[in-house]
N, C-alpha and C positions, 0 to 999 in steps of 0.2 A: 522461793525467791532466789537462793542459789542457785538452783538449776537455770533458773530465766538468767545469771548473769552469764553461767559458763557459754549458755546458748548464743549470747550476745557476743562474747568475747573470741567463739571458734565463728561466728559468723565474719566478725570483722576481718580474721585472720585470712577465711576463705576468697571471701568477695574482692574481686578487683574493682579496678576503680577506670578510671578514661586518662589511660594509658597513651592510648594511640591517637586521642583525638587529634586531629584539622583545621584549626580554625580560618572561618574565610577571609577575616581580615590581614591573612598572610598569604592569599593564592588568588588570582585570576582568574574566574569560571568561564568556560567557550563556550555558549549555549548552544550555538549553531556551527558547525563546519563544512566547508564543501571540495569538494576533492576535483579539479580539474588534471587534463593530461598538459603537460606544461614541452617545453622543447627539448630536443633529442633525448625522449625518451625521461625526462625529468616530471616530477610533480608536482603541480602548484596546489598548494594551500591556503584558502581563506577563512579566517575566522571571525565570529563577534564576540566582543567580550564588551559586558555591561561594567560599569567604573560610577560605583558611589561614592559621593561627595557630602560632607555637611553631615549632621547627627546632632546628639544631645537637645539643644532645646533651637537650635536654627533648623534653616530650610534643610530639606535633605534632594540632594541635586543628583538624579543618573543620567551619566553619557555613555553613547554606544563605540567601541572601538573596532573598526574592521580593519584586519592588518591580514598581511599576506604575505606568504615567501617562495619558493623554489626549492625544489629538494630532491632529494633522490630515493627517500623513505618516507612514510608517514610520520615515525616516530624524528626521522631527521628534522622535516619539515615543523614540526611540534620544537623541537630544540633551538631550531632558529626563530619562532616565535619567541620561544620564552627569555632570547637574548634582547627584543624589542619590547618590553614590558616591564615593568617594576612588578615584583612580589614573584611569582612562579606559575605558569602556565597549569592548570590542571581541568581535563574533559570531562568531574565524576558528574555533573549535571547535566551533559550534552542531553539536547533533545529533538535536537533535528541532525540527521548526516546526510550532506546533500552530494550526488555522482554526477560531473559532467557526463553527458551522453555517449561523446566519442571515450573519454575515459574506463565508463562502462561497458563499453563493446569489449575492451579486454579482461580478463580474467580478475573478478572484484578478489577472490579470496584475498591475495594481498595485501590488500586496502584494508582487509576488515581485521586480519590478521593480527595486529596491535592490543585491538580494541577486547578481543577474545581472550589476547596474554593479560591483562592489566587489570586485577582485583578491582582497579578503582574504578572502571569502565562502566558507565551507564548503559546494561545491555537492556533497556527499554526502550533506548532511543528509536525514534521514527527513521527510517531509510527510504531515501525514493531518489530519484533521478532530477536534474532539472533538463531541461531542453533547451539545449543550448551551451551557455557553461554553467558550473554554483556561482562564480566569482557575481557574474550577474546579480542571478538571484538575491546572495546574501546582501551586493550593495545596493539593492532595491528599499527608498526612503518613506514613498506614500503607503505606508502601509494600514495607518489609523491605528498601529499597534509602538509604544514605542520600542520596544524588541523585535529582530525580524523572525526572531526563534518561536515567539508566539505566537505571531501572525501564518508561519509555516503550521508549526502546529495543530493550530485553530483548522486551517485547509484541509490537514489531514485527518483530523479528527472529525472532523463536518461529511469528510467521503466518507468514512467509516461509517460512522450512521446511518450515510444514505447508501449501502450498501455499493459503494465504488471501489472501493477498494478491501481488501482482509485486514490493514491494521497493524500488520508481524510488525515486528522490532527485530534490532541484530539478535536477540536471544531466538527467538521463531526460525528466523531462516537459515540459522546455521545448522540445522540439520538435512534439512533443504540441499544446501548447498555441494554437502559432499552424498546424498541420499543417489543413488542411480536409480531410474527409471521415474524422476519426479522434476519438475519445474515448478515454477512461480512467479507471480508476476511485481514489478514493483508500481509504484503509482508515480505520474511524472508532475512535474512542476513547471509552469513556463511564465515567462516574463510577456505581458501583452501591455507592450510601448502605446500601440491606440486607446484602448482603456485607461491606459498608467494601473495597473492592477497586478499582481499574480493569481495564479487561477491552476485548478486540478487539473489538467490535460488528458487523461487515460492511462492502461496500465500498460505499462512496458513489457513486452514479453521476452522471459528468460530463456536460454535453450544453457542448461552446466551453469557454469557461474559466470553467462556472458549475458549482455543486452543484448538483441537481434536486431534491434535497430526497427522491429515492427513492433504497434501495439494497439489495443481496443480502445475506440474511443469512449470517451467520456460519457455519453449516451446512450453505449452496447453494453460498459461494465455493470450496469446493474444485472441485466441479464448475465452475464457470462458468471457472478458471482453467482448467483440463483442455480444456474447449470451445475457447479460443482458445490452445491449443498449449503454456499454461505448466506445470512443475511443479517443486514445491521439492524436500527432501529425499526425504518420505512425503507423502504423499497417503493419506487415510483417509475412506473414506465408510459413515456408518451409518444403514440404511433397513431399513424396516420392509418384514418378507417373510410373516408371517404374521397369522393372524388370531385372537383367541378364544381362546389357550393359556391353561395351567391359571395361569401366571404372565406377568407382562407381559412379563418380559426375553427370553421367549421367544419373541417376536411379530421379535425384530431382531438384522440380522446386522451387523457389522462386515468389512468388507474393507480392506487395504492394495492400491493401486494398484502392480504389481511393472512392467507397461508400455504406454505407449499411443500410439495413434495417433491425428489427427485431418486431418479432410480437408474441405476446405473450397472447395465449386465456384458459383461466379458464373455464371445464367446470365439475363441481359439480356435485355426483350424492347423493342417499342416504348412500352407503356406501362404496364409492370411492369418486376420484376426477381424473381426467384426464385432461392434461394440453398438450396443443398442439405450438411448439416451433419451428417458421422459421425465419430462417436468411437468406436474398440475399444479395448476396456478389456482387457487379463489379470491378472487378481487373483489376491491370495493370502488366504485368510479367516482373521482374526485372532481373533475369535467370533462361536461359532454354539454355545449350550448346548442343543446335541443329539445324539445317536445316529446310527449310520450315517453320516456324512458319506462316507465311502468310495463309498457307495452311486451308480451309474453316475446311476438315475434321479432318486435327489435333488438330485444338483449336476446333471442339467438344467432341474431344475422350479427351483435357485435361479436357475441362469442366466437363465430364462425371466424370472423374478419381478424380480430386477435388470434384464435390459434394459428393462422394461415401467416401472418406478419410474423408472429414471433418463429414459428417453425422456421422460416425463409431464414428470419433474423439468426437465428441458431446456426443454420448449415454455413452462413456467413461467418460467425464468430469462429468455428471449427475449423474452417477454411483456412481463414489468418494466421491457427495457433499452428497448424499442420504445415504453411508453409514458412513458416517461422520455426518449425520442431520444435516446439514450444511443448512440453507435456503438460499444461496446466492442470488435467485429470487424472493424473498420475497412471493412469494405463500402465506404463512400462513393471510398477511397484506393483500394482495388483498381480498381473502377470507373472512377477516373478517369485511373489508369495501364493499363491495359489495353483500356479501351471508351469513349475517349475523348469518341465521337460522342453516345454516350448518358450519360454525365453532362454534358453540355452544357444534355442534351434536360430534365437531370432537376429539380428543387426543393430544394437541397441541405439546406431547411430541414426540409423534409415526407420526403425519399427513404427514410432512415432506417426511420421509422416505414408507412410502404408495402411495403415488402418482406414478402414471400410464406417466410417460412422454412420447411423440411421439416427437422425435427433427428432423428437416430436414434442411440442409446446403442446396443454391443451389447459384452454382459458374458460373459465368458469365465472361467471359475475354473482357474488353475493347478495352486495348492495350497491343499489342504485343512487344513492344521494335523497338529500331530504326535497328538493324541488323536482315536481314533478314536471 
């Protein structure tokens, strides 16, 4: 029994205690932030901040605050918010960071810069672009969400699943970022005034830490995730297989990707490089509003029809990243871990868009659906 007290008493001694805590009802959380290019060379900054009301045993009432400033730093930008607010500005919950476009075409490191110094910094947060300005986006009201930070969110966790996007956060990409012989893409976000909606746009493609101002749409990214190894939950690709039917829906089939492979071989010469690119696909078709599908010869004439679309579709995507100097496949990082002599020899500016790609899709149907 002695001993259990001494044990007791060097424990208390040792263990600390919440020293450091935060509590929220002394600080302003910014769920959302978006970064626009503001005049001469200045930064504008917009933020939401959620503001609860009411407690104990009344209603409990949240309003959304979107405020905005000019600055010349991010962290300045942050300080002059928290001169428009009661209690203290703090980001550690941010969950969405959104890049104006033209913003983004300059050199983000800066921007993210802060966020990398700041212990308190939520480096999970999502990153993506909007198209157009953030300021937009964030004051976007119909969202069915009352946060707009969730509603982004929700967007961007929805592509991740459907394999449109990778998902990275500021923790992911910052290796990315200063990595040579590697790019990335982010995923964009656009405001559509005719829907009243926001909506996943495609990925943005990166060439260093600049936007290009080119990107895959919405409809290729599942494929181009596929090409470099990635996939989310489903994977869903729908291409047109026919031609001239008495109805248009008749001209295309939908498939769910059940599994795949992709293989990706480097081969180096003295003053090229050639890289040879196969993805096998086995699918399961989710529709096809037609007859027979059982039929031996029809699912090889889809097979046929699929690999020939997506192969097309492929040398298309490569095309874009190449003239974008987009490295999405990291080529350059292979190259200069494994053939060292010759990325020495190579243009790390130019190598990119010199490469010699051969891509080959080849589509395999599994299963055909329960209706015959």
């Amino acid at each position: 029994m002695k001993k259990l007290w001494i044990i007791l008493i060097i424990s208390m001694l040792v263990l600390t205690g919440c020293w450091d805590q935060r509590q929220f009802k002394n600080v302003k959380l910014a769920l959302s932030i978006g970064l626009d290019e503001g005049e001469n060379g200045e930064l504008k900054e917009t933020v939401s901040i959620p503001t609860v009301r009411g407690g104990g045993e009344g209603n409990i009432e949240e309003r959304i605050e979107i405020l905005s400033s000019d600055a010349r730093t991010v962290l300045d930008a942050r300080n002059q918010i928290d001169r428009m607010i009661s209690h203290s500005f703090n980001p550690s919950k941010m969950e969405v960071l959104l890049l104006g476009e033209e913003l983004a075409k300059k050199d983000i490191y800066p921007l993210l810069d802060n966020f990398y110094r700041n212990p308190n910094s939520n480096l999970n947060t999502h990153l993506a672009i909007a198209e157009g300005t953030a300021r937009e986006v964030i004051e976007f009201k119909d969202t069915g969400e009352l946060r707009i930070s969730e509603y982004l969110k929700g967007i961007l966790q929805g592509a991740e699943a459907a394999s449109r996007t990778t998902g990275e956060n500021l923790q992911m990409i910052c290796a990315e970022l200063v990595e040579e012989g590697e790019d990335f893409t982010l995923p964009i976000i656009a405001r559509d005034d005719e829907e009243d909606t926001l909506k996943f746009n495609g990925l943005g493609l990166m060439d260093g830490k600049r936007y290009t101002g080119e990107k895959i749409s919405a409809e290729q990214a599942p494929l181009l995730m596929l090409m470099t190894g990635r996939k989310g939950r489903t994977a869903q690709l729908t291409k047109k297989v026919n031609e001239g039917q008495e109805e248009p829906i008749l001209d295309y089939i939908t498939v769910e990707v059940m599994k795949f492979k992709n293989d990706l071989k480097i081969n180096p010469g003295k003053n090229e490089v050639k890289v040879d690119l196969t993805l096998d696909l086995d699918v399961r078709v989710m529709e096809y509003p037609h007859d027979h599908l059982v039929s031996d010869k029809m699912i090889k004439d889809l097979n046929k029809k699929l690999t020939e679309t997506l192969t097309a579709e492929a040398e298309e995507i490569i095309s874009i990243t190449q003239e974008a100097n987009s490295d999405v496949f990291s080529i350059g990082r292979r190259i200069h871990a494994y053939h060292p002599k010759v990325w020495e020899s190579l243009d790390p500016k130019k190598m990119y868009q010199d490469i010699q790609f051969n891509p080959e899709v080849n589509v395999k149907i599994q299963q055909h659906g329960i209706v015959n």
